[in-house]
Structures are given as C-alpha cells and as structure tokens.
C-alpha positions as CSV (number, residue, x, y, z in Angstrom):
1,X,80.8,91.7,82.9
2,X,80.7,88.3,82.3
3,X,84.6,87.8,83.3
4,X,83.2,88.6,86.6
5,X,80.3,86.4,86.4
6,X,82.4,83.8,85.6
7,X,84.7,84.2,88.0
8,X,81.5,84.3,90.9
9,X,80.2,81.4,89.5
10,X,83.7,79.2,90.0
11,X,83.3,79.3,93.4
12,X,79.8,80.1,94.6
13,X,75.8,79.2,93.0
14,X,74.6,82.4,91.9
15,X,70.7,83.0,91.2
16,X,69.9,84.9,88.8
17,X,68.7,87.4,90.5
18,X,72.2,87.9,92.3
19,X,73.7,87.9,89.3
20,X,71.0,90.8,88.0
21,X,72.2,92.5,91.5
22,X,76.2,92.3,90.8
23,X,75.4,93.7,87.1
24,X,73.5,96.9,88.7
25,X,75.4,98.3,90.8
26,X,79.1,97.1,88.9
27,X,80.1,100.2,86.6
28,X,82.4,98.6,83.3
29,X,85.0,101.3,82.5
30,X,88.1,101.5,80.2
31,X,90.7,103.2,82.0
32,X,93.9,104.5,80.7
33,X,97.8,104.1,81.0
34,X,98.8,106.3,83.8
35,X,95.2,107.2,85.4
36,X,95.2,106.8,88.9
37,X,91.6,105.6,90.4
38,X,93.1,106.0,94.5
39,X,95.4,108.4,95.3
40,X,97.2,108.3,98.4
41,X,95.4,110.5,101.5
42,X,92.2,110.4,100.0
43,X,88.8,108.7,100.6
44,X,88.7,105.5,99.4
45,X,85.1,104.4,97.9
46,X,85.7,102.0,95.0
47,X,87.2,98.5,94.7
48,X,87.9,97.3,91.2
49,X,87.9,93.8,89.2
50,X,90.1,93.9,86.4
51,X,88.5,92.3,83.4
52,X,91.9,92.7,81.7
53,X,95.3,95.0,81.4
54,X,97.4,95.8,84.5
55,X,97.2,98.4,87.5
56,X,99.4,98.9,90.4
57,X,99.1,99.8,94.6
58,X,102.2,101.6,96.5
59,X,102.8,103.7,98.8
60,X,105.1,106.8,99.0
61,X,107.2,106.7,102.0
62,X,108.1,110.3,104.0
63,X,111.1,110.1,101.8
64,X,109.2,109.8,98.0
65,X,110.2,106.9,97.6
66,X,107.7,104.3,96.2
67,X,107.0,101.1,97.2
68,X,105.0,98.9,95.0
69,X,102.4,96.2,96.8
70,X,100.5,95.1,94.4
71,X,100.0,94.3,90.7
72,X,96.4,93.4,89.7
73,X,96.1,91.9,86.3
74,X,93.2,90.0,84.6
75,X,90.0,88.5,87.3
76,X,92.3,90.0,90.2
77,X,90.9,92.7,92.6
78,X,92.3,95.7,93.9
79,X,91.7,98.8,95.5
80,X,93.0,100.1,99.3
81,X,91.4,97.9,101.8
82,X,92.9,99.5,105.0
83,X,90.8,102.5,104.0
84,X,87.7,100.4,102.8
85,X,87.5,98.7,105.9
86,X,89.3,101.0,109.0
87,X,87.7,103.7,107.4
88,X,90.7,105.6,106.9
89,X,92.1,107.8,104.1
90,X,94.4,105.7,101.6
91,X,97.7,104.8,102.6
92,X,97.9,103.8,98.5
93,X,97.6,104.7,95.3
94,X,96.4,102.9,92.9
95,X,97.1,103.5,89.0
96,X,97.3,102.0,85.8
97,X,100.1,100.7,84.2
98,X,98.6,99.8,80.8
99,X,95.2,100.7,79.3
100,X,92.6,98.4,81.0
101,X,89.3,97.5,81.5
102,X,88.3,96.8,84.7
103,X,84.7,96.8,86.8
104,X,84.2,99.7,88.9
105,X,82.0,98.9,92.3
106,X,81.1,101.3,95.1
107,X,82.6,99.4,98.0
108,X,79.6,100.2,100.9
109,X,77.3,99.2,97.9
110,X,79.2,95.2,97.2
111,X,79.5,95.1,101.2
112,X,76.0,94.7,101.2
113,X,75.5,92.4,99.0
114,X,75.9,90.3,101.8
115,X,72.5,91.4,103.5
116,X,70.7,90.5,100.4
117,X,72.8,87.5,99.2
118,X,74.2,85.9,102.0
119,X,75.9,83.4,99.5
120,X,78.5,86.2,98.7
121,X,80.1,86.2,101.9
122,X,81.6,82.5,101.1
123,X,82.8,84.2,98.0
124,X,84.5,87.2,100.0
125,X,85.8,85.2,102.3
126,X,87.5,82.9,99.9
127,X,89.0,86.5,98.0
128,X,89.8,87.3,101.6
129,X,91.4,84.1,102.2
130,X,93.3,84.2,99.3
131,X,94.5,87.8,99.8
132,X,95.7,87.1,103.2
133,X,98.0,84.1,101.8
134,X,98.7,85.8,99.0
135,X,100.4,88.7,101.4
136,X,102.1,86.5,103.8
137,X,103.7,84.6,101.2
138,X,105.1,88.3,99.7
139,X,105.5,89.5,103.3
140,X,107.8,86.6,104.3
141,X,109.5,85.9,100.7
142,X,110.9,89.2,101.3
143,X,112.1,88.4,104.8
144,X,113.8,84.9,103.5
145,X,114.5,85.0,99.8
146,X,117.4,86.4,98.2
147,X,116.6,89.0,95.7
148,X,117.2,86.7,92.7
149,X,114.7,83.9,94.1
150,X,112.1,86.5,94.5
151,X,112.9,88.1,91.0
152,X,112.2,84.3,89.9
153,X,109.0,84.3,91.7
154,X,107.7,87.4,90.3
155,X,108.2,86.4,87.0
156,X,105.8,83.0,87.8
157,X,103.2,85.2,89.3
158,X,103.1,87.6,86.9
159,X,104.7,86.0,83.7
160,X,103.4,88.2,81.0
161,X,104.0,91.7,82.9
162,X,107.9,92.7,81.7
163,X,106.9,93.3,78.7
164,X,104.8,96.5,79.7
165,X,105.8,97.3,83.3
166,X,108.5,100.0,83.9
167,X,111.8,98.4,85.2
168,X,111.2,100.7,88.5
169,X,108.2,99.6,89.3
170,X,109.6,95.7,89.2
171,X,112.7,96.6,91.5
172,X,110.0,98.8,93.9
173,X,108.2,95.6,93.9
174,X,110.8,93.4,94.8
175,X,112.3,95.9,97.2
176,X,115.5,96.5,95.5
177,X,117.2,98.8,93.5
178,X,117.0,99.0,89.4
179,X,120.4,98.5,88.9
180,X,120.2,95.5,91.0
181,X,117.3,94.0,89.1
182,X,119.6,94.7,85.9
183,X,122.4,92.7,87.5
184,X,119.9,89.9,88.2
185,X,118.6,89.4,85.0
186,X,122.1,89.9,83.3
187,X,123.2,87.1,85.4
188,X,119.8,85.0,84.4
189,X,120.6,85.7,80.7
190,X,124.1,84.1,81.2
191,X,122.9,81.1,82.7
C-alpha cells in the first residue's frame, strides 16, 4: 500500500485520515499470469493500481482480432473507464501478462472519495490529465509515425516489457503485424 501512498503524496497533501480512508476501502491482491480482472461485455466495478508486474486492456474487434490499448506496469492505473464512467458494459478486457501485485478498488467507492476528501479530485484530475495526453499522443503517433518510429517509442515507454510480453501482443499494440515487428527489429539489430 504504501506504493500507492507514495504515489498520492507526490502530488497532493494527504491527512492522515485520508490516507486511513484510501487504505480501507483499497483491497492488495497478487494476481496471476493470464487472469483476467475485466472481461469484455461485462460490468465493470473495479479500477486497479499496479504496485508492480504488468497487465494489459484490448479489445476484440467483430472479426477476433485483438487490439491492444494499454499496458499498465508499476504506479500506473488501469481498468475500463468508458464503462466506469458511461455506465456501460466493457468494451475491454483487461488481463495480466505477468504475475502482479496490484491494488484492487471498487470504483463507485474511490469516486467518492471526493465527497469526503475534496483534495483527491486535484489528484484525479492530474491522472485524468495525464491519461488524456497520454492517449492523444498514442492516438496521433499512430496516425503520423511510421511503424518503426513507434516501435522506438514503445520501447522508451515501456523499456523493460520485451522481456515478458508475447511478441503479439507488442505488434497488436503498435497496430501491425508480428512478422512486421520481426522485420523491424531485424533491421534495428543490423544498425
């Protein structure tokens, strides 16, 4: 818990008794390679912190084919907000990659936090904030990058994560093909 507490704390006071509130109603879990905590269709009520390991959020299209969004690695958040907020069954799933710990929190319970604490809402609008760049960067990367540049990026974001993330699940990311991703990185390696 204290990841989380720490990561609170690095952008907004907290009193102690916020911080006593965060720790009641945040459930620490170990999850496992391959669980999935939101499967597409459902109800979505949790949001998760991930103290450390790796999960994922994509979508299968009409098609079966998936389409990786997100990866959510160590003090990142991640769960299905369309369905969190519109009220609306998950258009993701979200699943593990690696064995994890992460913090599991009811999200109509940390929504009102607010009401109590009002100080959180600087610190959800800042996550907020940061999502919203965070998707308009991936959103127009893919529009203007080549599929090598954003390869390149990928690996800066997330420098650690080849070495126990499915090849697939890298090109569904980047929105190519596997075999394209191989001829990528065989032309990196001869560089």
């Amino acid at each position: 818990m204290e990841d989380l507490i720490n990561k609170i704390k690095s952008s907004i006071s907290l009193s102690p008794k916020a911080e006593e509130y965060v720790v009641s109603i945040a459930k620490e879990k170990k999850v496992y390679k391959g669980d999935v905590l939101i499967r597409q269709g459902q109800t979505v009520r949790n949001t998760y912190f991930v103290k450390d390991g790796c999960l994922r959020a994509y979508s299968i299209d009409k098609n079966g084919k998936e389409h990786t969004l997100q990866f959510a690695v160590k003090n990142w958040w991640i769960s299905d907000f369309i369905g969190i907020y519109n009220n609306e069954l998950a258009t993701l799933t979200v699943e593990c990659i690696t064995d994890s710990n992460i913090i599991k929190f009811n999200a109509k319970e940390l929504d009102g936090i607010y009401l109590i604490f009002p100080e959180f809402e600087a610190f959800q609008r800042k996550n907020l904030e940061r999502h919203v760049v965070s998707l308009h960067k991936r959103i127009l990367n893919q529009l203007q990058l080549s599929a090598s540049e954003r390869y390149e990026l990928f690996l800066k974001q997330y420098p650690d994560i080849e070495q126990f993330t499915p090849n697939y699940h890298i090109a569904s990311y980047l929105g190519i093909t596997q075999q394209s991703l191989s001829r990528i990185r065989v032309r990196k390696g001869n560089k």
